[in-house]
N, C-alpha and C positions, 0 to 999 in steps of 0.2 A: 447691528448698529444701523438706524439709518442716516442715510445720507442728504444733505439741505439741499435746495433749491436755487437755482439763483434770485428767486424773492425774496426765500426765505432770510439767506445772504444778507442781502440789501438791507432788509428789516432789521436784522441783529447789529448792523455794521453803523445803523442810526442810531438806534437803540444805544448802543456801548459810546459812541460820540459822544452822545447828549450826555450820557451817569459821567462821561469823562471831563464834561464839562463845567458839570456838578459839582465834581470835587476838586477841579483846579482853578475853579472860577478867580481864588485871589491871588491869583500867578499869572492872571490873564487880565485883570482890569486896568486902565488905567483912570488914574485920580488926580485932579488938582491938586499943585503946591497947597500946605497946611490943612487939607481933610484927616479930623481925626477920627472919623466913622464912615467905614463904608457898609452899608446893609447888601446880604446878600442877594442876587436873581433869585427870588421866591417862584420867580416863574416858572423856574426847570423844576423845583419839588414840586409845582401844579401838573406842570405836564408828563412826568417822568409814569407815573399811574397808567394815564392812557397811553406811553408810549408800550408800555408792558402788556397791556389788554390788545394792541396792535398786532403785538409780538407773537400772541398767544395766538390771536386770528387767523394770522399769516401762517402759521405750524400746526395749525389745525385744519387747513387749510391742503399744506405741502405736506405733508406725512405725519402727524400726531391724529392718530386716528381712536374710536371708542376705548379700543384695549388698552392705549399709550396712555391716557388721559387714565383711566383705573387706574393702572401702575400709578403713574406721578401722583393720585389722592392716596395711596396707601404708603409712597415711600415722603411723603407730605409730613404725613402724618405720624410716621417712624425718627424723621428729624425732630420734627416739633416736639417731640417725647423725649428723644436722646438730650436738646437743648436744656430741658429742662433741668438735667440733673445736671446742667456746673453752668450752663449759662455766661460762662468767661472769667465767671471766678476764677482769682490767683492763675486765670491762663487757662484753665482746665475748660474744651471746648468741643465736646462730641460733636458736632452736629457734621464736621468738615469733612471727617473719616469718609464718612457716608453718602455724602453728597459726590466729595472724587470717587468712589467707588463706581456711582449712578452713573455718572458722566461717562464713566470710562464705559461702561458695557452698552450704557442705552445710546451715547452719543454727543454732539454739543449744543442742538438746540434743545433735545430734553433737560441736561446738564443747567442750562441757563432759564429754563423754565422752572426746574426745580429749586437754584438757589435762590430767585423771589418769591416761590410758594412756602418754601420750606421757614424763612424768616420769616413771612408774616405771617404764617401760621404759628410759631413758637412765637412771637410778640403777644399776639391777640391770647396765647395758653399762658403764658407768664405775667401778664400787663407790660408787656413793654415798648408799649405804641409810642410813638414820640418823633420829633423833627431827626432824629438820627436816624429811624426806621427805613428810609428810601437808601441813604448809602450804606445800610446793612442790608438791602436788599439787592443793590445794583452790585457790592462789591462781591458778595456769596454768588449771585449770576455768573460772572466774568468765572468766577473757581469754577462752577459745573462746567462752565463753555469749556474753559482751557482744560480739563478732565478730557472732556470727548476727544479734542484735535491732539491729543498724544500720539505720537505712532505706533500704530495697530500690529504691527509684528513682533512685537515686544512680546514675551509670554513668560511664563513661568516666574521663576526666581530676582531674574530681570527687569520684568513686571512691575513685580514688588517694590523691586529698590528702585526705580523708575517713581511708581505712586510715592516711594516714600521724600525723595527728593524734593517733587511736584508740593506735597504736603510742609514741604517746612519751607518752600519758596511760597506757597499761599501764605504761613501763617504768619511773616513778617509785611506781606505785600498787603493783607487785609488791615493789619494794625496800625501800618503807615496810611493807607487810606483814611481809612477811622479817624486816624490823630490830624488827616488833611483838613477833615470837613469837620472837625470843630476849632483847630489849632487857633483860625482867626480871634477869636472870640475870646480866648483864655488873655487875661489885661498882666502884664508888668511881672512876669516870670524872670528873676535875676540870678546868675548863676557868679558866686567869687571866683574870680579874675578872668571876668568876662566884660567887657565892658557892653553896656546896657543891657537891654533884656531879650527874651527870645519871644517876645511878640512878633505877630504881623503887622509890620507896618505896609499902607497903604500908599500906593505908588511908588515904593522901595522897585529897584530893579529885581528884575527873577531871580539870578543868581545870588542877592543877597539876602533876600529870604526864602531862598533854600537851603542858603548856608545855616540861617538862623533855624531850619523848620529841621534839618537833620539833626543838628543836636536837641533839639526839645524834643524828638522821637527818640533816640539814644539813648537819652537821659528818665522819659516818663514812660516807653515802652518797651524799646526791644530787649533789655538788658529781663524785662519781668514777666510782663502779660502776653509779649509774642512768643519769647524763648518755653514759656509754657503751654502753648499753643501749637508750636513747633514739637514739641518732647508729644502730646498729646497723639496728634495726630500719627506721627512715626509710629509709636507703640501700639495704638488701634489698630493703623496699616498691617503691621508688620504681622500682629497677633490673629486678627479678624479677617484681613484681608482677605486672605486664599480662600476660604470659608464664604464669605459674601459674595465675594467675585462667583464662583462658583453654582451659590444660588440664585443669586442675578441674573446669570445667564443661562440658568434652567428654565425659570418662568419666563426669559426672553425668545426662547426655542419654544416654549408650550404655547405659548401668546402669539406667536408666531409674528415678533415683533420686530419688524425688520423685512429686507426684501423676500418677496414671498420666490419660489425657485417657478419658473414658465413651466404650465401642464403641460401634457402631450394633448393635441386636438385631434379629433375623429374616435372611432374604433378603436377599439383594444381587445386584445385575448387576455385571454388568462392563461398561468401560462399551467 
């Protein structure tokens, strides 16, 4: 695994602000008494691109060097494949298995490199480009990050049920994101014996449209598309895991990906 930089740091620690600001932007505004429309900072989807090409610079920079960059196009490219076949249908979401796998052996700024490769590469293979595409790219980032900074003495069995944990805490923490960055938008959602509805209202205080934004997740996510996103994940870990991990960190030894060990300088015998 290697290890980041304090640029590197820096860069990732902007980076993750900004996508965090992204998806809390209507927790964070405030509005005039009687605004019934607030439009979102479009700003941050303009710049969140370049903050990622920033990112990539700065790690190519501090330790993603030619062979790391191979890797990340072929394990790119193994995502955007896996995606394809369930794509988040009814819950059913390979792509995640694979990516905490990555994180875990190669590290966390490859981990965070690969969850915005890996989404827009399965976008652009599936047609799934669209104004949701950035927080499906910033939220799978933060999964590879938080993959790599597990701690690293964990082995075997451990390991596993460690990964597996890690996997069904992403698969509800990504669908509540999901559901943050569009919840605004959804108009006059009413639930009986509730009184009003579970919109966003716009200069409401934080905690009451939080109160309002956990049940509209409850109610249109976790109970279906995350709880099968969670089963997903576990079962792939649990089945695939030992097996990947393993090759992963074969061609991470043969790549020599990672700190390289100090030669000896001068003279040598043989012995």
């Amino acid at each position: 695994m290697r290890t980041l930089g304090p640029r590197s740091v820096a860069v990732l620690t902007v980076a993750s602000l900004l996508g965090l600001a992204m998806f809390l932007w209507p927790l964070l505004v405030r509005v005039p008494e009687g605004t019934v429309r607030v439009d979102p900072p479009f700003i941050l989807l303009a710049l969140l691109p370049l903050v990622v090409l920033v990112v990539v610079a700065e790690m190519s920079e501090n330790g993603i060097d030619s062979k790391a960059l191979a890797m990340l196009g072929v394990l790119t490219a193994i995502n955007a494949a896996l995606r394809s076949l369930g794509a988040g249908t009814a819950g059913i979401e390979v792509v995640f298995f694979m990516l905490i796998l990555s994180g875990r052996v190669f590290g966390p700024g490859f981990g965070y490199l690969l969850g915005c490769t890996s989404l827009f590469a399965s976008a652009l293979l599936t047609s799934g480009v669209g104004p949701w595409l950035p927080f499906q790219m910033m939220a799978s980032a933060w999964i590879g990050l938080g993959a790599g900074l597990l701690p690293r003495r964990v082995t075997g069995r451990a390991e596993i049920a460690m990964l597996v944990g890690y996997g069904i805490v992403c698969a509800y923490l990504f669908g509540a994101l999901m559901n943050m960055s569009s919840w605004p938008f959804v108009a006059g959602i009413a639930v009986p014996g509730h009184e009003g509805s579970l919109s966003y209202v716009p200069g409401d205080s934080v905690l009451e449209n939080l109160h309002r934004f956990g049940i509209y997740t409850l109610l249109t996510s976790t109970g279906g598309w995350d709880t099968g996103r969670a089963i997903t994940n576990s079962i792939a870990i649990v089945l695939l895991g030992p097996a990947v991990l393993a090759t992963l960190r074969r061609a991470a030894r043969r790549a020599r990906y990672g700190p390289i060990a100090a030669q000896p300088v001068g003279p040598t015998l043989d012995p």
